[in-house]
VMD Tcl script that draws the C-alpha trace (Angstrom):
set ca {
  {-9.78 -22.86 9.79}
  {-5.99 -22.53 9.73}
  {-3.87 -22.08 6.32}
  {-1.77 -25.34 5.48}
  {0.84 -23.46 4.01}
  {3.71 -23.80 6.17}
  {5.17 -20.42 7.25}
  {2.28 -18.64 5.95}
  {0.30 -15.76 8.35}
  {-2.75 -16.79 9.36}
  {-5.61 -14.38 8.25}
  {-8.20 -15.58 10.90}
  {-5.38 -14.59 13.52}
  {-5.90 -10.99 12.86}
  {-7.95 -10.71 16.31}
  {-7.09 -6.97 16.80}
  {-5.97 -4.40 13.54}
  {-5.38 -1.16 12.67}
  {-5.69 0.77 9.66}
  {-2.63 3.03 8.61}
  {-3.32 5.54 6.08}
  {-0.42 6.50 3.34}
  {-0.55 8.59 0.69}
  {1.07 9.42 -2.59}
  {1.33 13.02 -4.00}
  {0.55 11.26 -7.59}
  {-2.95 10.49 -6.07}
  {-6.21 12.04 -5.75}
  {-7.15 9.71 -3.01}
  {-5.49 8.47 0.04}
  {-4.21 4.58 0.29}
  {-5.14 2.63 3.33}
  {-3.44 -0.14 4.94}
  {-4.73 -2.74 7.14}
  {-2.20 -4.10 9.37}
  {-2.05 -7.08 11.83}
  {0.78 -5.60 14.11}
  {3.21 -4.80 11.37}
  {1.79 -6.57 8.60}
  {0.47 -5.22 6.10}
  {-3.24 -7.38 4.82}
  {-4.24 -5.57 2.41}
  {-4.28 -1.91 0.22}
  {-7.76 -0.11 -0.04}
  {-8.46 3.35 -1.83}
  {-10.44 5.00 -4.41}
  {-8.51 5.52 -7.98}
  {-8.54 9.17 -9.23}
  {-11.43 7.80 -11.46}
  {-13.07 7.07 -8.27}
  {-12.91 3.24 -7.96}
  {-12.67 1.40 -5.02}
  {-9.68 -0.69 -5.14}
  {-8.75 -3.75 -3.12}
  {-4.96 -5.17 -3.34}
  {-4.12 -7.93 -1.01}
  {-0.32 -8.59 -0.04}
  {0.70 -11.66 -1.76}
  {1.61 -13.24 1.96}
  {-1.70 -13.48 2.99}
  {-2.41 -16.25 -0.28}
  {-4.01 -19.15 0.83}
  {-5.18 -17.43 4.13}
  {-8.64 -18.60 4.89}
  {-10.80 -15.96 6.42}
  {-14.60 -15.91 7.67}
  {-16.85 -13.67 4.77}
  {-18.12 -11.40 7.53}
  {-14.47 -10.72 8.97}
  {-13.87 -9.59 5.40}
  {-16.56 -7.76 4.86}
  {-16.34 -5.72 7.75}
  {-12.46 -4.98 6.75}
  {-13.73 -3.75 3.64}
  {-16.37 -1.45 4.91}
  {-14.49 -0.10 7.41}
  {-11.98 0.46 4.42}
  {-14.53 2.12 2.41}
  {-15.28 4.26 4.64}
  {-12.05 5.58 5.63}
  {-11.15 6.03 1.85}
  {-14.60 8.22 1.38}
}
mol new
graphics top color blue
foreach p $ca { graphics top sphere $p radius 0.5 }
foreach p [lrange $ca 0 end-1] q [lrange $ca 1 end] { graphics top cylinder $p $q radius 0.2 }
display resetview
């Protein structure tokens, strides 16, 4: 299923992806990014309190994507942020 927003990125293209990880010397935890060449999907990293966080880039709104695409984004996430 393709988005119908005009100019959007299309989530379901992400065929191949990479994770990048960043990090901020105000954080107890690593930030990851998953990126579809050079754009960035989405944010994933435990707070200092130890919650795992999700942020999706606001380009990807509207992008349709299959639940087991997104869940294995997330676990691999998980389990580079552990």
């Amino acid at each position: 299923m393709a988005s119908s927003i005009p100019g959007k990125w299309k989530l379901e293209a992400a065929k191949s992806y990479r994770w990048r990880k960043t990090t901020d010397v105000n954080r107890e935890f690593a930030i990851f990014k998953l990126l579809d060449g050079e754009k960035i999907i989405l944010d994933v990293g435990f707070s200092d309190a130890g919650i795992f966080e999700i942020g999706f880039n606001r380009e990807i709104a509207g992008a349709p994507i299959e639940w087991e695409k997104l869940q294995k984004m997330i676990e691999e996430g998980t389990c580079r942020a552990g």
